[in-house]
mmCIF file of the N, C-alpha and C atoms, coordinates in Angstrom:
data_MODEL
# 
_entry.id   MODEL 
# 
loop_
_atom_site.group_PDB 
_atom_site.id 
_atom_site.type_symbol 
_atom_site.label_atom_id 
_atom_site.label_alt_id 
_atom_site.label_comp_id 
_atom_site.label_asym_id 
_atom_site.label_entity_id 
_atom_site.label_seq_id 
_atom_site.pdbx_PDB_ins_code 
_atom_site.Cartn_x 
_atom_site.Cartn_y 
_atom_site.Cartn_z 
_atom_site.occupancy 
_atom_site.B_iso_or_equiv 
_atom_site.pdbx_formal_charge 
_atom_site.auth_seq_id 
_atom_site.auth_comp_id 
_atom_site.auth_asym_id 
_atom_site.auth_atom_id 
_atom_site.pdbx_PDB_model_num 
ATOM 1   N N  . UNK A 1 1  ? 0.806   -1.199  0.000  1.00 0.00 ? 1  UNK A N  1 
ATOM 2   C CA . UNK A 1 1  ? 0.000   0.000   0.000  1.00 0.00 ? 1  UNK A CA 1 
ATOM 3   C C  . UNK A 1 1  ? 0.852   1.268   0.000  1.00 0.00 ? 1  UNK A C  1 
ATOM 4   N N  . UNK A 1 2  ? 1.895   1.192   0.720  1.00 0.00 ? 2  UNK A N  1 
ATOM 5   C CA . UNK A 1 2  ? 2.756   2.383   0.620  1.00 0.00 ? 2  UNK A CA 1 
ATOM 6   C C  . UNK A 1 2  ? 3.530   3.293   -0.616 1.00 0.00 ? 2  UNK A C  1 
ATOM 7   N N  . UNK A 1 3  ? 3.484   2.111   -1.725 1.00 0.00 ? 3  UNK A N  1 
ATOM 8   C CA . UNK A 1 3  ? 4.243   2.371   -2.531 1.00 0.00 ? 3  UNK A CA 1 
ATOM 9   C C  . UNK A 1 3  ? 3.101   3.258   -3.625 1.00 0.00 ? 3  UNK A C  1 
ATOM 10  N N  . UNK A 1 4  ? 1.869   2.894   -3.266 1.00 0.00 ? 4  UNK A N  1 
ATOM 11  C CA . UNK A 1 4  ? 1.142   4.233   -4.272 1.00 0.00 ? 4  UNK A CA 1 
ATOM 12  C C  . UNK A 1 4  ? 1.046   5.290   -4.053 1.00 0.00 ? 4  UNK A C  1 
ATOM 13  N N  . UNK A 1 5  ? 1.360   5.541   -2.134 1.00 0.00 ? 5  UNK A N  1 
ATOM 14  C CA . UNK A 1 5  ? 1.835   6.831   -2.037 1.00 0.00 ? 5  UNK A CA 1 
ATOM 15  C C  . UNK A 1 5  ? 3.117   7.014   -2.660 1.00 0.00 ? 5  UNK A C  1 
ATOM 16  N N  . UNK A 1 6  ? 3.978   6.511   -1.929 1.00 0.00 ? 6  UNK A N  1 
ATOM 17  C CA . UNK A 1 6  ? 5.789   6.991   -2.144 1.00 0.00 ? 6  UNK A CA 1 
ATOM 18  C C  . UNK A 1 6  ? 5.552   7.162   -3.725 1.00 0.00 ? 6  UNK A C  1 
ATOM 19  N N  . UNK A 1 7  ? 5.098   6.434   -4.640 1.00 0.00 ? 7  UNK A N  1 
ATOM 20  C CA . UNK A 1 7  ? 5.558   6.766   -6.123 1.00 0.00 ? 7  UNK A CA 1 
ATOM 21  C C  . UNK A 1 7  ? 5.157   8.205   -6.409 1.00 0.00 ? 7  UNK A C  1 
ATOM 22  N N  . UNK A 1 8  ? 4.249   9.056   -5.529 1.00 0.00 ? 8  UNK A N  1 
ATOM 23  C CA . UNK A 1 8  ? 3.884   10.147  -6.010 1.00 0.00 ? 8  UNK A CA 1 
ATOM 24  C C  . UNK A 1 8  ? 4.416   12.043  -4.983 1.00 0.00 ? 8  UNK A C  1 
ATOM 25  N N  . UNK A 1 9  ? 5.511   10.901  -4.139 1.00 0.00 ? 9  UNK A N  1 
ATOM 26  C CA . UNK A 1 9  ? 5.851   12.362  -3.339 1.00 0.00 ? 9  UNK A CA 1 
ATOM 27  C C  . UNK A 1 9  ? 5.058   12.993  -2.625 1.00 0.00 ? 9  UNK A C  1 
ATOM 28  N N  . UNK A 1 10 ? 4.089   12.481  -1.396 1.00 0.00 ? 10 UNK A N  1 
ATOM 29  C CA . UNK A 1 10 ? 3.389   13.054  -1.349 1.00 0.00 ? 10 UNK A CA 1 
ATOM 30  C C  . UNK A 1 10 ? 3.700   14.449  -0.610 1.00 0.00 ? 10 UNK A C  1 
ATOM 31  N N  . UNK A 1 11 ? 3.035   15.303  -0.904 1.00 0.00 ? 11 UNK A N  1 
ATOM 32  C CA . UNK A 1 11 ? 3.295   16.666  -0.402 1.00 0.00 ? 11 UNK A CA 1 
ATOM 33  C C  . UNK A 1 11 ? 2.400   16.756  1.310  1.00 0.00 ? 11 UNK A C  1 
ATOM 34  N N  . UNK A 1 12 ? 2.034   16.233  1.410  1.00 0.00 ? 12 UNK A N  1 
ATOM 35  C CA . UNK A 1 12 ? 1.253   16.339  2.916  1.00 0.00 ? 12 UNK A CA 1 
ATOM 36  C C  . UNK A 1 12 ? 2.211   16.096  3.809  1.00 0.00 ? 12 UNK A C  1 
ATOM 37  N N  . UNK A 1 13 ? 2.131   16.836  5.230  1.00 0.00 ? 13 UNK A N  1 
ATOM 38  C CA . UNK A 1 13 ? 3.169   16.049  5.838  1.00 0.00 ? 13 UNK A CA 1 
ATOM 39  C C  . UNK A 1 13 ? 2.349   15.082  6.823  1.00 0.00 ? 13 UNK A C  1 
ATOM 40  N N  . UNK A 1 14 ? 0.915   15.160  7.018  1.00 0.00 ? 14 UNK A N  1 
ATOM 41  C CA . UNK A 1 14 ? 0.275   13.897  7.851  1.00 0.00 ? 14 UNK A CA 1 
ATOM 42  C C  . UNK A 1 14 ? -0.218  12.603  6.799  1.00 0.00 ? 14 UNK A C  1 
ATOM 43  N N  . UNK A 1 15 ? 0.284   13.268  5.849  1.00 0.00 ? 15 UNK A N  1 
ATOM 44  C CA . UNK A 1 15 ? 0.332   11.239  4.694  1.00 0.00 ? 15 UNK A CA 1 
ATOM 45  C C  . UNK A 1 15 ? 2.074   10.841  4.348  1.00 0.00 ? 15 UNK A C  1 
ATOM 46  N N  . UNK A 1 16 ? 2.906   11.715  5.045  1.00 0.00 ? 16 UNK A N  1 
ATOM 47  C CA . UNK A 1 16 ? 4.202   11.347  5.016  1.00 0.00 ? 16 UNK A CA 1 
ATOM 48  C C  . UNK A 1 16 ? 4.531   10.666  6.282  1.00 0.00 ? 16 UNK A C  1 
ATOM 49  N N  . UNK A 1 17 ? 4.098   11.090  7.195  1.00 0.00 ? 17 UNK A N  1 
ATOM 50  C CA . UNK A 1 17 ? 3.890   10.781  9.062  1.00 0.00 ? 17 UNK A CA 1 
ATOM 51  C C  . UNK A 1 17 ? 3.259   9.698   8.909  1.00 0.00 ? 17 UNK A C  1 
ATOM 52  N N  . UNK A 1 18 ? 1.928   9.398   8.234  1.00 0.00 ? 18 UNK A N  1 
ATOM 53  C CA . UNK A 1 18 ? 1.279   7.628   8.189  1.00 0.00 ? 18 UNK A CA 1 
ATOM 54  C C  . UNK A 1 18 ? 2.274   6.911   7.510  1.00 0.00 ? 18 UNK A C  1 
ATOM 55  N N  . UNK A 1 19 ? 2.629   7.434   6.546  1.00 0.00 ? 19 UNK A N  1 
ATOM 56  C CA . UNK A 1 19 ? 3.679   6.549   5.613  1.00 0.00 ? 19 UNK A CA 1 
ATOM 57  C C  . UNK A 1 19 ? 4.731   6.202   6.248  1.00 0.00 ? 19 UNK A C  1 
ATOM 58  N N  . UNK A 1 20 ? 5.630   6.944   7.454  1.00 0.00 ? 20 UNK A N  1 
ATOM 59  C CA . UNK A 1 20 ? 6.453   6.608   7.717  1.00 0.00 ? 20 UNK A CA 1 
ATOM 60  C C  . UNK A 1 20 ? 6.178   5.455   8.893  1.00 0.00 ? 20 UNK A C  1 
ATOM 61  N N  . UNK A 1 21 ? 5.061   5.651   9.589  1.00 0.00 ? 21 UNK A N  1 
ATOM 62  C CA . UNK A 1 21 ? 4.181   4.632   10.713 1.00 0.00 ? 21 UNK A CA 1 
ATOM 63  C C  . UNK A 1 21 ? 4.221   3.562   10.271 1.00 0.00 ? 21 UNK A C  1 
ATOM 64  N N  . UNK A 1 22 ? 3.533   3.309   8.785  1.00 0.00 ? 22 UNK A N  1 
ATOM 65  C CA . UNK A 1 22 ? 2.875   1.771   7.792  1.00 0.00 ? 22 UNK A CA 1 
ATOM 66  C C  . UNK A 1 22 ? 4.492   1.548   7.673  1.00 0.00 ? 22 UNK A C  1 
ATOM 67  N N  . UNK A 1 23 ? 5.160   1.961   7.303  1.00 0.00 ? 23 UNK A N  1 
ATOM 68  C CA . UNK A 1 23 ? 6.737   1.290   6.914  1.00 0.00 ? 23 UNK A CA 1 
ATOM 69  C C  . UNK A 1 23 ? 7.482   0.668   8.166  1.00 0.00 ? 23 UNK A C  1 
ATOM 70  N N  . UNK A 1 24 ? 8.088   1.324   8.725  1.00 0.00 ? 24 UNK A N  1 
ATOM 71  C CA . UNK A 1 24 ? 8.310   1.406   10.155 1.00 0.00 ? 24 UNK A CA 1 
ATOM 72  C C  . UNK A 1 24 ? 7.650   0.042   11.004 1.00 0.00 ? 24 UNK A C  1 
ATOM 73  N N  . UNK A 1 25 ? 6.076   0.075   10.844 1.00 0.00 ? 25 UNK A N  1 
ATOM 74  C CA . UNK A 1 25 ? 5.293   -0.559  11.310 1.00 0.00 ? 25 UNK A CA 1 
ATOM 75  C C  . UNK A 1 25 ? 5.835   -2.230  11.009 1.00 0.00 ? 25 UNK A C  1 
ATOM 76  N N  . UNK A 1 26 ? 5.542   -2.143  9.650  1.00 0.00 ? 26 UNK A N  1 
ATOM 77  C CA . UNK A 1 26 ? 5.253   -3.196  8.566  1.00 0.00 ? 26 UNK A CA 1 
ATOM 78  C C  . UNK A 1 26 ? 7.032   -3.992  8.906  1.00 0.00 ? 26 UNK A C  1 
ATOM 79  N N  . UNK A 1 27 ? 8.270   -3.294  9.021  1.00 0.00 ? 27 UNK A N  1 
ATOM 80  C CA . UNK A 1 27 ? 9.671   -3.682  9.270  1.00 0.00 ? 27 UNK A CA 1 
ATOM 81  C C  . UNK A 1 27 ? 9.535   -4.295  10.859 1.00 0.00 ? 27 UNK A C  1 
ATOM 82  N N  . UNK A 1 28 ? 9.264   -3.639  11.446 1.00 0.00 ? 28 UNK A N  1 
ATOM 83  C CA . UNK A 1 28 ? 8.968   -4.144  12.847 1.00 0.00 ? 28 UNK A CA 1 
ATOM 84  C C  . UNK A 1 28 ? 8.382   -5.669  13.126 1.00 0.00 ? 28 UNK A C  1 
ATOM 85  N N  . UNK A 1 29 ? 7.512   -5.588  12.672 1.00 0.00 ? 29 UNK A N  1 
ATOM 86  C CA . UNK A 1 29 ? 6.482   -6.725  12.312 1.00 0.00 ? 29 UNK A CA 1 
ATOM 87  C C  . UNK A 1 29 ? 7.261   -8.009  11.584 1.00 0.00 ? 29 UNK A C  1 
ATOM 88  N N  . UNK A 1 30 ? 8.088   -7.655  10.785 1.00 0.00 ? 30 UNK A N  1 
ATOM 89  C CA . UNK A 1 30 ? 8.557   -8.694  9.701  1.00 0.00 ? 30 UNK A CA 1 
ATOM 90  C C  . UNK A 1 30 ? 9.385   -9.529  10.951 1.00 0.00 ? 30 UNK A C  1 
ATOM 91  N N  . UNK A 1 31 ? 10.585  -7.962  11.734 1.00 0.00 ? 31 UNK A N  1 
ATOM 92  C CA . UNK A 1 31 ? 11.325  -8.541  12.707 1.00 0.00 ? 31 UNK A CA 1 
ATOM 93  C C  . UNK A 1 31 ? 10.959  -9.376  13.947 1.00 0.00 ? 31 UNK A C  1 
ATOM 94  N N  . UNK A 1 32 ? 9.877   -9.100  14.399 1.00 0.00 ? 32 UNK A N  1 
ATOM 95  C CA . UNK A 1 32 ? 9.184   -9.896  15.619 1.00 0.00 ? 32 UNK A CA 1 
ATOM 96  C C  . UNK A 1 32 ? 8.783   -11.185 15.475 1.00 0.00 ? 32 UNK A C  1 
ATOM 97  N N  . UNK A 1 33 ? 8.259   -11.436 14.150 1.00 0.00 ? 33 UNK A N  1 
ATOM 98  C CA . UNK A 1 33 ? 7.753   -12.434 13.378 1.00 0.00 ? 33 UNK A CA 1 
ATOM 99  C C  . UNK A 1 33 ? 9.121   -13.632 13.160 1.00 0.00 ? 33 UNK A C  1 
ATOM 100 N N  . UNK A 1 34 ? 10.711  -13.017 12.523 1.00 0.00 ? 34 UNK A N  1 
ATOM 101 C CA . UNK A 1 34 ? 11.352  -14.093 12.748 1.00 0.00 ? 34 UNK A CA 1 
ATOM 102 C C  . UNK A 1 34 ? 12.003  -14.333 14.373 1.00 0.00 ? 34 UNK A C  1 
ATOM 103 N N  . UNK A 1 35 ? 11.608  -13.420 15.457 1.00 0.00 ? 35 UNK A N  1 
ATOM 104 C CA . UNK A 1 35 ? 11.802  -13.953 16.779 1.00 0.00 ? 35 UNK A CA 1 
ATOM 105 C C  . UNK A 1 35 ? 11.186  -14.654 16.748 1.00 0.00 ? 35 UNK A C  1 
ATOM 106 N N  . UNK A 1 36 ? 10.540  -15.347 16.353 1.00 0.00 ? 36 UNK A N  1 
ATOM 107 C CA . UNK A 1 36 ? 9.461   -16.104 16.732 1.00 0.00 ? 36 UNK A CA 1 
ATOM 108 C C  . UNK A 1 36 ? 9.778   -17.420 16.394 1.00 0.00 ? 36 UNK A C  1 
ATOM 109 N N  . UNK A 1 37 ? 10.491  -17.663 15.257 1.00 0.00 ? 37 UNK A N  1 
ATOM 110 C CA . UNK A 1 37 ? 11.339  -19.100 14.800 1.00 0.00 ? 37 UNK A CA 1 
ATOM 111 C C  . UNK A 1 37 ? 13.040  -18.685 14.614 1.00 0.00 ? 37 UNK A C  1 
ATOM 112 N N  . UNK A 1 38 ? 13.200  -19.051 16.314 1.00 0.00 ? 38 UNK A N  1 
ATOM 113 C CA . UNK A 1 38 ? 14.767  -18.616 16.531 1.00 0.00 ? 38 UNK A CA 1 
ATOM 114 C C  . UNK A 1 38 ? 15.608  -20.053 16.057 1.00 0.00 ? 38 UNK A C  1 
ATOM 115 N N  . UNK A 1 39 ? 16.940  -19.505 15.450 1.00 0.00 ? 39 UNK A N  1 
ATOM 116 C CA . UNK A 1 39 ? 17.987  -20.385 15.269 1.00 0.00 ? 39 UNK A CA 1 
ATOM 117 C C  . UNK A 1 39 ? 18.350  -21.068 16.187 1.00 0.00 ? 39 UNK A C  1 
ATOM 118 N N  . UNK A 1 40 ? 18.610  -22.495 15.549 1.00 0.00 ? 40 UNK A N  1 
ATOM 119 C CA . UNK A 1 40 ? 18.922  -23.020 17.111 1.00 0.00 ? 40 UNK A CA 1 
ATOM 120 C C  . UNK A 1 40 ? 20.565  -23.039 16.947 1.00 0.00 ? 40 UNK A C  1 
ATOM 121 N N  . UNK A 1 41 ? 20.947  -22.722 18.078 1.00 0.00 ? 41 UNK A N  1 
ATOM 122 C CA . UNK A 1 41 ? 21.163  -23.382 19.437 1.00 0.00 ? 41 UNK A CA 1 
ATOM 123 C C  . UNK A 1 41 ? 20.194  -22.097 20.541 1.00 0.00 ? 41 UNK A C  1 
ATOM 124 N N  . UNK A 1 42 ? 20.055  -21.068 20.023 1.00 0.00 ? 42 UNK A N  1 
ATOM 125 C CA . UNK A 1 42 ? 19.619  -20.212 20.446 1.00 0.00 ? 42 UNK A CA 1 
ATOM 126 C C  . UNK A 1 42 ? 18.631  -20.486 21.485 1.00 0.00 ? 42 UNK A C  1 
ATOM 127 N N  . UNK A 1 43 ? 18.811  -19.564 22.826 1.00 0.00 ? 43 UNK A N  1 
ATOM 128 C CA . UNK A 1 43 ? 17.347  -19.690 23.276 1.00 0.00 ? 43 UNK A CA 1 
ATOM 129 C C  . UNK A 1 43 ? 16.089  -19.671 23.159 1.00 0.00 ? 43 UNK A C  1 
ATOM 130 N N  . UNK A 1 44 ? 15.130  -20.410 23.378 1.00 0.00 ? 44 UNK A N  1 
ATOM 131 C CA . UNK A 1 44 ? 13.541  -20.269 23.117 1.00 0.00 ? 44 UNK A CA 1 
ATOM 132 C C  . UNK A 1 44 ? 12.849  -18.680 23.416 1.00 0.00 ? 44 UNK A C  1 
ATOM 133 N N  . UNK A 1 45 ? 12.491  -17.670 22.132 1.00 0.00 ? 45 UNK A N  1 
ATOM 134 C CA . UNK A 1 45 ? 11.918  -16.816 22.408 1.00 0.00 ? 45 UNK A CA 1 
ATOM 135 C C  . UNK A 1 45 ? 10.839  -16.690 23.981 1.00 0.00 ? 45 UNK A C  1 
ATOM 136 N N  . UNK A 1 46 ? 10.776  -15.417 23.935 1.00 0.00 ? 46 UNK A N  1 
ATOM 137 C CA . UNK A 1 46 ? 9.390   -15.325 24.976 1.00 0.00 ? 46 UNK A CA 1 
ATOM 138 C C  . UNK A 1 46 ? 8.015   -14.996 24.200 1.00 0.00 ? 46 UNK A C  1 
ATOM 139 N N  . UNK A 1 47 ? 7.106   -15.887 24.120 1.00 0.00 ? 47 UNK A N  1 
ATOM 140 C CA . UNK A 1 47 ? 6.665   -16.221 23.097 1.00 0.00 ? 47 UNK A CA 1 
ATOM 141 C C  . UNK A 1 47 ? 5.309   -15.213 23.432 1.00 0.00 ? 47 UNK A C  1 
ATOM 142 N N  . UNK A 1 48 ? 4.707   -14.863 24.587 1.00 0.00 ? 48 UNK A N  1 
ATOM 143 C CA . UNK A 1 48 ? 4.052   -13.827 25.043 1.00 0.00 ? 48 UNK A CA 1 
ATOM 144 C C  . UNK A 1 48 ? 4.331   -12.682 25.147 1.00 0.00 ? 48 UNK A C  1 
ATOM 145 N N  . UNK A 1 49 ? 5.663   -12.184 25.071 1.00 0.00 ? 49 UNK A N  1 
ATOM 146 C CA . UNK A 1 49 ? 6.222   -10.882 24.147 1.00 0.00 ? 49 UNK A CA 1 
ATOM 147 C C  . UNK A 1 49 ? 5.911   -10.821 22.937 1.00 0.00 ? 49 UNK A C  1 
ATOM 148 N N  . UNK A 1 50 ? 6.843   -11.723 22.455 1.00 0.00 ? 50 UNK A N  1 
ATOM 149 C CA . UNK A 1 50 ? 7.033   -11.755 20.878 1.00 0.00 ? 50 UNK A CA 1 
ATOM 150 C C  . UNK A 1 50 ? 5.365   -11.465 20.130 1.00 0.00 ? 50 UNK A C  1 
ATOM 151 N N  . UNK A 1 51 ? 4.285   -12.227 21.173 1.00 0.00 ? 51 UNK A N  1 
ATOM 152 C CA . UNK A 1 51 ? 3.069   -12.212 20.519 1.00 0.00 ? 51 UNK A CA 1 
ATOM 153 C C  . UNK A 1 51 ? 2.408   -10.425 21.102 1.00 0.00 ? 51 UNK A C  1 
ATOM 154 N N  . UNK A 1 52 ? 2.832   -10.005 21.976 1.00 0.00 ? 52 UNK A N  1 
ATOM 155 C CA . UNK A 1 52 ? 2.405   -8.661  22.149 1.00 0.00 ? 52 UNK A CA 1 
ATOM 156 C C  . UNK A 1 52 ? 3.006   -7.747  21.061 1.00 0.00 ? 52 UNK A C  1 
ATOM 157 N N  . UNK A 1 53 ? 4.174   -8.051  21.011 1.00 0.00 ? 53 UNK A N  1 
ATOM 158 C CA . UNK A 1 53 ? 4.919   -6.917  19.767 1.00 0.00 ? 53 UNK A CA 1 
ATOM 159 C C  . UNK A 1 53 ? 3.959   -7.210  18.485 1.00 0.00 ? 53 UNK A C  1 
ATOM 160 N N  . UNK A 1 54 ? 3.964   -8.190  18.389 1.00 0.00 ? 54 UNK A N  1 
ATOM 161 C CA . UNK A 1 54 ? 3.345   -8.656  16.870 1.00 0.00 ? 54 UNK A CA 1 
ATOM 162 C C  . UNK A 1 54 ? 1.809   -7.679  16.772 1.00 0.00 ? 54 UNK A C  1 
ATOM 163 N N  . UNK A 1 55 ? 1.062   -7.523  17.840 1.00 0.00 ? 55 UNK A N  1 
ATOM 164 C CA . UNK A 1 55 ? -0.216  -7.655  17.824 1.00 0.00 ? 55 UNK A CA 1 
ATOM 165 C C  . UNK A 1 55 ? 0.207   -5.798  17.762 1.00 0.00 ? 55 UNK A C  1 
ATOM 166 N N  . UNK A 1 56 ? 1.049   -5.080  18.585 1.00 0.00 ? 56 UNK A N  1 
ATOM 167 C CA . UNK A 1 56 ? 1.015   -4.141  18.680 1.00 0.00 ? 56 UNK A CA 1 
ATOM 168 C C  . UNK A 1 56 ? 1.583   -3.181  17.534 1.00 0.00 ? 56 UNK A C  1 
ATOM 169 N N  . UNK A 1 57 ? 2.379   -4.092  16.211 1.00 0.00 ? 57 UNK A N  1 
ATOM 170 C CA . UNK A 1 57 ? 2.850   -3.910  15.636 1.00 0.00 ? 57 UNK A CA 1 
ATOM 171 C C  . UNK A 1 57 ? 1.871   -3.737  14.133 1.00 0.00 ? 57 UNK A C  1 
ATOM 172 N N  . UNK A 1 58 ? 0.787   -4.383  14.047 1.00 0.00 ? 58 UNK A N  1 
ATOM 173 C CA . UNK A 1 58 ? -0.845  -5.014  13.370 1.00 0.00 ? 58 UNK A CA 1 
ATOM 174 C C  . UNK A 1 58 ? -0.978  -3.521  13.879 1.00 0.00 ? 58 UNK A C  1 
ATOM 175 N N  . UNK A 1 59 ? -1.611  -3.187  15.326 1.00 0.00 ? 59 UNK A N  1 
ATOM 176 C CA . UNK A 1 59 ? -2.503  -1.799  15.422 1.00 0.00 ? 59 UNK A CA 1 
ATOM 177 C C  . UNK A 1 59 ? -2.216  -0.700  14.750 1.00 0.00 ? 59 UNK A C  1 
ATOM 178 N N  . UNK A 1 60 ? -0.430  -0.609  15.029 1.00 0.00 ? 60 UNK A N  1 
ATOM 179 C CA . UNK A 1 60 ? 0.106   0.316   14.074 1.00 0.00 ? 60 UNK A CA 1 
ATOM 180 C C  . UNK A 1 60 ? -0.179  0.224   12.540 1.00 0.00 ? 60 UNK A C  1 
ATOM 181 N N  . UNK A 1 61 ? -0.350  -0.852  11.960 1.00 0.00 ? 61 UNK A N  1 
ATOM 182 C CA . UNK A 1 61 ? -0.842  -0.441  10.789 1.00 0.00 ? 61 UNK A CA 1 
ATOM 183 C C  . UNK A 1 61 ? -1.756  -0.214  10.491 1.00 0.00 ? 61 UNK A C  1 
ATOM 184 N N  . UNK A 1 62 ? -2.617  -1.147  11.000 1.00 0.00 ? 62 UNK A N  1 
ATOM 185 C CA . UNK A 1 62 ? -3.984  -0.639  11.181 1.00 0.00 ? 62 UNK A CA 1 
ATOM 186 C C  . UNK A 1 62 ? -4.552  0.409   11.378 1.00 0.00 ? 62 UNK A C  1 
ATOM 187 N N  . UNK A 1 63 ? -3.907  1.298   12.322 1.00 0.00 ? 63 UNK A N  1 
ATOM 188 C CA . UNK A 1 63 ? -4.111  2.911   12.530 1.00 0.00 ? 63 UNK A CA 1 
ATOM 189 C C  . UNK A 1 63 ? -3.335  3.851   10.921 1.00 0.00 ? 63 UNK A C  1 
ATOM 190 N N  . UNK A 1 64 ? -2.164  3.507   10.717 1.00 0.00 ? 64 UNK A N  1 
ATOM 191 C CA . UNK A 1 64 ? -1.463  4.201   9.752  1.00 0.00 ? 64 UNK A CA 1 
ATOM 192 C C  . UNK A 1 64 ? -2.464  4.018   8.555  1.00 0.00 ? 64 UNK A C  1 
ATOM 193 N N  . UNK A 1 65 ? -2.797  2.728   8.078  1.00 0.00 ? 65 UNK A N  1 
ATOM 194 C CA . UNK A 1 65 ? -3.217  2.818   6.767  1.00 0.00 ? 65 UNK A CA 1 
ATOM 195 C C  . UNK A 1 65 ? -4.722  3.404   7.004  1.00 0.00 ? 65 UNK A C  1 
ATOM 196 N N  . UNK A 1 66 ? -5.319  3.378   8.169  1.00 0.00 ? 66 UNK A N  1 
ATOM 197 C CA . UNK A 1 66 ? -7.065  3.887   8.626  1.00 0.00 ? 66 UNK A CA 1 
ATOM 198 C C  . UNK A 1 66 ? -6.565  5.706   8.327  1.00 0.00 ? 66 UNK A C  1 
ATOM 199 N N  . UNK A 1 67 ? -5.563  6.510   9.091  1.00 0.00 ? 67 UNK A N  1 
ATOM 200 C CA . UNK A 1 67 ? -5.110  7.811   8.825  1.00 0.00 ? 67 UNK A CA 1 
ATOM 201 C C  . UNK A 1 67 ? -5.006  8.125   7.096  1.00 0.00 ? 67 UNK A C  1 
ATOM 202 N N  . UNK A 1 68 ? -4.461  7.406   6.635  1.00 0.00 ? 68 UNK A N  1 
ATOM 203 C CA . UNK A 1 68 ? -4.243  7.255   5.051  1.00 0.00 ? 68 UNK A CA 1 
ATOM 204 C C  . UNK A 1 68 ? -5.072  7.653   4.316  1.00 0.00 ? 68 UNK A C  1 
ATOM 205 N N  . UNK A 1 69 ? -6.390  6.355   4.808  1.00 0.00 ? 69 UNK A N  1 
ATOM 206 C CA . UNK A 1 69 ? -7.918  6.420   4.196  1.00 0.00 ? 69 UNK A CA 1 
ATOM 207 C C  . UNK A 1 69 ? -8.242  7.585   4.230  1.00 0.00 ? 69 UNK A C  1 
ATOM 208 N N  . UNK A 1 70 ? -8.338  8.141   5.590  1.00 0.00 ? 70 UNK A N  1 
ATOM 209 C CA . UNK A 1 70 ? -8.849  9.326   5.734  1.00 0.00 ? 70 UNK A CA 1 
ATOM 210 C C  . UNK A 1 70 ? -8.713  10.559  4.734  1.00 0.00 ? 70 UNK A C  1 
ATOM 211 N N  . UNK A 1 71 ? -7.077  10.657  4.916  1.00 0.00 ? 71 UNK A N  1 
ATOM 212 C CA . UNK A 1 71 ? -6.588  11.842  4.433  1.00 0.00 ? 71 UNK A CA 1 
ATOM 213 C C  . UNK A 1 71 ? -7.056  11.928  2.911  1.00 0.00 ? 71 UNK A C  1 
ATOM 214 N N  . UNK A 1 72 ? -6.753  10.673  2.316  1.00 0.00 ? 72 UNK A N  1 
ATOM 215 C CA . UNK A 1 72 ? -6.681  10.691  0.913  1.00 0.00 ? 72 UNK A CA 1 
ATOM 216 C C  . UNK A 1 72 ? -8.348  11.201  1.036  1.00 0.00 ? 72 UNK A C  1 
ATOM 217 N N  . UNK A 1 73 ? -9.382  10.313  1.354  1.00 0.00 ? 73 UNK A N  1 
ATOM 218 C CA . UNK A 1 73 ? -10.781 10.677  1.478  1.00 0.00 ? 73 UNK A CA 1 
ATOM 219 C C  . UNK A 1 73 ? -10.967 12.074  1.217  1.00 0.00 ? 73 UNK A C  1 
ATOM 220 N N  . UNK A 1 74 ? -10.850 12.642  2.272  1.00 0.00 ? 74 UNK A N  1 
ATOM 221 C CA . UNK A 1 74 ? -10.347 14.188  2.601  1.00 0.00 ? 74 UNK A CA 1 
ATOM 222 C C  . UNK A 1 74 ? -10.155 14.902  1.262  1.00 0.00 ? 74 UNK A C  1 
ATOM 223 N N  . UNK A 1 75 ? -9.376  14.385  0.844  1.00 0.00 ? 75 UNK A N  1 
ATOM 224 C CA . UNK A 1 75 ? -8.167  15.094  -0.063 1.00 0.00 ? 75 UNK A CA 1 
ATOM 225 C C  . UNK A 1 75 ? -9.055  15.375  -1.559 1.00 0.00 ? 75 UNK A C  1 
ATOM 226 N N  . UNK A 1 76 ? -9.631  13.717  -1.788 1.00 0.00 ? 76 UNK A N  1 
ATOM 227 C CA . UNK A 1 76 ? -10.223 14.086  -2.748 1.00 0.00 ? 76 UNK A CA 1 
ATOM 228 C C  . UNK A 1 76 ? -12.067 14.514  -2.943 1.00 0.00 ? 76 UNK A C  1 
ATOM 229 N N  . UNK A 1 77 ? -12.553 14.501  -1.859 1.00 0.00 ? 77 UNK A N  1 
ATOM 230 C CA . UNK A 1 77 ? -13.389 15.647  -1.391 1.00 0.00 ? 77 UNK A CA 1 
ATOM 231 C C  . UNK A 1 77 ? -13.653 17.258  -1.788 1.00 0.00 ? 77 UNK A C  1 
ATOM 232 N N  . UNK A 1 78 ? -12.395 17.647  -1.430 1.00 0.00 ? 78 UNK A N  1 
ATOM 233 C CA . UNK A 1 78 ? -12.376 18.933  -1.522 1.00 0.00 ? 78 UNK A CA 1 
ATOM 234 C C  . UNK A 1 78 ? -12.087 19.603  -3.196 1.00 0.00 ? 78 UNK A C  1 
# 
């Protein structure tokens, strides 16, 4: 989803601020996700963390791309 903004520069700075949230977000997420199937010899994740980051990492996008909707909504409204 990000990339139909980024291809166009957006000039807003609260659809540059979601954009940077959904990215950010979305990297976070990827990372928590391979805590989750650790190399072994490695210790066994904490698997009730790992599942809070994950979930908290979802809201963030969930909020970023819901701000998105908006703005664009907004945007082409007016």
């Amino acid at each position: 989803p990000a990339s139909v903004f980024l291809s166009q520069k957006p000039k807003s700075e609260l659809v540059r601020t979601s954009l940077r949230l959904l990215t950010s977000s979305a990297y976070r997420l990827q990372s928590e996700c391979r805590k989750a199937l650790p190399a072994e010899p490695s210790p066994a994740p904490d698997i009730q963390l790992v599942t809070q980051q994950v979930i908290q990492c979802a809201y963030d996008i969930a909020k970023a791309a819901k701000q998105l909707v908006t703005i664009t909504t907004k945007e082409n409204n007016n």
